[in-house]
C-alpha positions as CSV (number, residue, x, y, z in Angstrom):
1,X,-7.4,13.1,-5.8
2,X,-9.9,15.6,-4.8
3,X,-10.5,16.8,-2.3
4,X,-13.5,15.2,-0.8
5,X,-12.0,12.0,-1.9
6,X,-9.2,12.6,0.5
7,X,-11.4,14.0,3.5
8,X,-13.3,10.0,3.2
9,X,-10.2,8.3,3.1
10,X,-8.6,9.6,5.5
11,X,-12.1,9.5,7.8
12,X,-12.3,6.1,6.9
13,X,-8.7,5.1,7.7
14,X,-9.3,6.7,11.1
15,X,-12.3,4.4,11.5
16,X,-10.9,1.5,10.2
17,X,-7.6,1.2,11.1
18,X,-8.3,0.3,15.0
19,X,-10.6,-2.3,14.3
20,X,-8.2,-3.7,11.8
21,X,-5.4,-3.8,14.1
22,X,-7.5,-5.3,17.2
23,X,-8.4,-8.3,14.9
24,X,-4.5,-9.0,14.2
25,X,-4.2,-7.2,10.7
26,X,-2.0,-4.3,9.2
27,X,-3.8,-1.9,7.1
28,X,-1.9,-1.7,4.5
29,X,-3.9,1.1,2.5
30,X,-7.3,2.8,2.0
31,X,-8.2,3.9,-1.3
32,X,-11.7,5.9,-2.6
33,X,-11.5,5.7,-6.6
34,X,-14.3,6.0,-9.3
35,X,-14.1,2.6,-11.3
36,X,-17.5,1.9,-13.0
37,X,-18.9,3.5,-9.8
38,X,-17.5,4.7,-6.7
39,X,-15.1,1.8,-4.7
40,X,-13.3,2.1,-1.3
41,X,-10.9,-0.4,-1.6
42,X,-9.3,-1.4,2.2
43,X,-6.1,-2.9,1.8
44,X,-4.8,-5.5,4.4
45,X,-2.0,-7.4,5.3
46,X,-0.4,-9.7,7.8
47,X,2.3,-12.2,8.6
48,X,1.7,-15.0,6.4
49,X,-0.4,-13.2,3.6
50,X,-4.3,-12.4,3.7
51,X,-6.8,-15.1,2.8
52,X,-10.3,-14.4,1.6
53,X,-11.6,-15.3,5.0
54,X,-10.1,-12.6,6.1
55,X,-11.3,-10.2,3.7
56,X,-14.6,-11.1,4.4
57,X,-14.2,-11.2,8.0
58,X,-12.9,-7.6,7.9
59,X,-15.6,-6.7,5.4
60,X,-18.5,-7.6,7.8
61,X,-17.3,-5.8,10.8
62,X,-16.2,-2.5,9.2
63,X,-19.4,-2.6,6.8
64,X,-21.8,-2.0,9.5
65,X,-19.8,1.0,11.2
66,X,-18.8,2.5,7.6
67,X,-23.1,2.9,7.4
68,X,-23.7,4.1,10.6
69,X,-20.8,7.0,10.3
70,X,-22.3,7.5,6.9
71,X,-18.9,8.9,5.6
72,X,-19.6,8.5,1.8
73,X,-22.0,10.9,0.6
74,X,-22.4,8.4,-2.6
75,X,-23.1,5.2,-3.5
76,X,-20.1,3.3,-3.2
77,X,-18.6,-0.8,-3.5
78,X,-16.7,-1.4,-0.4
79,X,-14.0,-4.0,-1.2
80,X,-11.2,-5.6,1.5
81,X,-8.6,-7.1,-0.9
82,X,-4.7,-7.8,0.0
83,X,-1.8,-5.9,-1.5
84,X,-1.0,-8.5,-3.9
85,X,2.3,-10.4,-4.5
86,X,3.4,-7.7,-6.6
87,X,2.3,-4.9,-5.4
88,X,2.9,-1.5,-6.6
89,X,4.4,0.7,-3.9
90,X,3.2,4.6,-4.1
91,X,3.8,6.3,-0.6
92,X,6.7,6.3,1.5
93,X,4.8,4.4,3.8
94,X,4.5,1.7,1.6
95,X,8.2,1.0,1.0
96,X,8.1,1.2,5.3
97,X,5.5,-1.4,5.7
98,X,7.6,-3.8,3.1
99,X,11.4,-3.6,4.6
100,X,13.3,-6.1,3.6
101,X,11.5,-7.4,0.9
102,X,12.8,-7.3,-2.8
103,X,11.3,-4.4,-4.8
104,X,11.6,-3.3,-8.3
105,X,12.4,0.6,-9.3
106,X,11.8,2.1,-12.6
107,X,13.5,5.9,-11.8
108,X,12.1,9.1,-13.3
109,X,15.9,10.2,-13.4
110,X,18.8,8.1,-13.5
111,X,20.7,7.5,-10.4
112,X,24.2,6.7,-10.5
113,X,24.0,5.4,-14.4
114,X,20.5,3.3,-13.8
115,X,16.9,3.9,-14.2
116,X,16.0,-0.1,-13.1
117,X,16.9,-1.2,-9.7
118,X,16.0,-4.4,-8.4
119,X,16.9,-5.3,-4.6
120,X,15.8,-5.1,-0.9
121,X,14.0,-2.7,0.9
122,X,16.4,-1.4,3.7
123,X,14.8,1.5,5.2
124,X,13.0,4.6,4.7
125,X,14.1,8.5,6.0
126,X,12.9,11.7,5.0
127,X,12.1,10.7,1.7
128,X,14.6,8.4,0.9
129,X,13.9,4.5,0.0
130,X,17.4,2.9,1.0
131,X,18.1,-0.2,-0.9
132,X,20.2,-2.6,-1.6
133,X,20.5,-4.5,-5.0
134,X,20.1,-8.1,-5.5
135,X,23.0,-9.2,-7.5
136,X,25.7,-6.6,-6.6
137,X,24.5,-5.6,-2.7
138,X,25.4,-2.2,-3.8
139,X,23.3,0.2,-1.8
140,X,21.1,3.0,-3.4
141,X,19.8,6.0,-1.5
142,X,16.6,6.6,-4.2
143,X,14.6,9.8,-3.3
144,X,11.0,9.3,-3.4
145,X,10.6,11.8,-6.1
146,X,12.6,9.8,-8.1
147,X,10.3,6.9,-8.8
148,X,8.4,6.8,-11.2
149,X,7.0,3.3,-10.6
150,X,8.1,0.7,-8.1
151,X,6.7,-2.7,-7.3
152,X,7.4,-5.7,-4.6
153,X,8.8,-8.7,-6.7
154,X,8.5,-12.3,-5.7
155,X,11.2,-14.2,-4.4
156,X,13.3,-16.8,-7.1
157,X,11.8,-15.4,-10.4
C-alpha cells in the first residue's frame, strides 16, 4: 500500500472508529483499495453478526463526516460491509478480534511437519497466533510471518 493510501486509512479509522463504537459496533477493519475506482471499505462487527441495517445505518452517519473532513483527495465508493463468515485474517489484530473462533492456516513454512492447521484461536503475543487444533487439541505457537493465508471457518462443516 502506498503511502497516501495508508495516511487515509488510518485518518479515516481515527474518524470512524468512535462513532462506530458509540453506536454498539467493533470495527473490525478499514481498507482504501483501487477496484474499478477508488473504495474505502469499513469493516464492522458485533455480537450476533452485522445485518444490512446496520451497514446502512453506519454508512449514513460516517458519510456525512468522511465529506466534511474531506480526507480522500479522489473520487472514492464508500462501502460498510461485515467481515464475512469466512473471513480472511491479515493482521495480528485480526486473529485478536476473533479468539476463540476456529480458523484455518495455510503456513508459508512448515511447522512441526504441517503447512494446514485447522483449530481455535487462543490468543495472540508478540507476533504469535496461539492455537489449538480441532481434532487433536494440540497447541501451535504459529508466528505471524508464517502464514501465508489464514481464514475463520464455520462451525460443523
Amino acid at each position: 500500500m502506498q503511502l497516501q493510501e495508508k495516511l487515509i486509512v488510518e485518518k479515516a479509522r481515527e474518524l470512524i472508529e468512535p462513532i462506530v463504537k458509540s453506536m454498539g459496533y467493533k470495527l473490525f477493519d478499514v481498507e482504501f483499495k483501487s477496484e474499478r475506482g477508488w473504495v474505502l471499505r469499513v469493516i464492522l462487527d458485533k455480537e450476533g453478526g452485522i445485518t444490512i441495517g446496520d451497514c446502512e445505518e453506519v454508512s449514513k452517519r460516517i458519510s456525512a463526516l468522511l465529506d466534511v473532513e474531506d480526507i480522500v483527495p479522489v473520487s472514492y465508493m464508500l462501502e460498510v460491509s461485515s467481515p464475512g463468515l469466512t473471513r480472511e485474517l491479515t493482521k495480528p489484530s485480526h486473529f485478536e478480534f476473533f479468539i476463540g473462533r476456529l480458523a484455518r492456516f495455510v503456513l508459508r513454512e512448515k511447522l512441526e511437519e504441517k503447512r494446514d492447521i485447522r483449530g481455535y484461536i487462543e490468543g495472540v503475543k508478540e507476533g504469535i497466533i496461539f492455537v489449538r487444533e480441532k481434532d487433536t487439541g494440540k497447541e501451535y505457537h504459529i508466528p505471524h510471518s508464517y502464514i501465508a493465508r489464514a481464514n475463520l471457518e464455520i462451525e460443523g462443516w
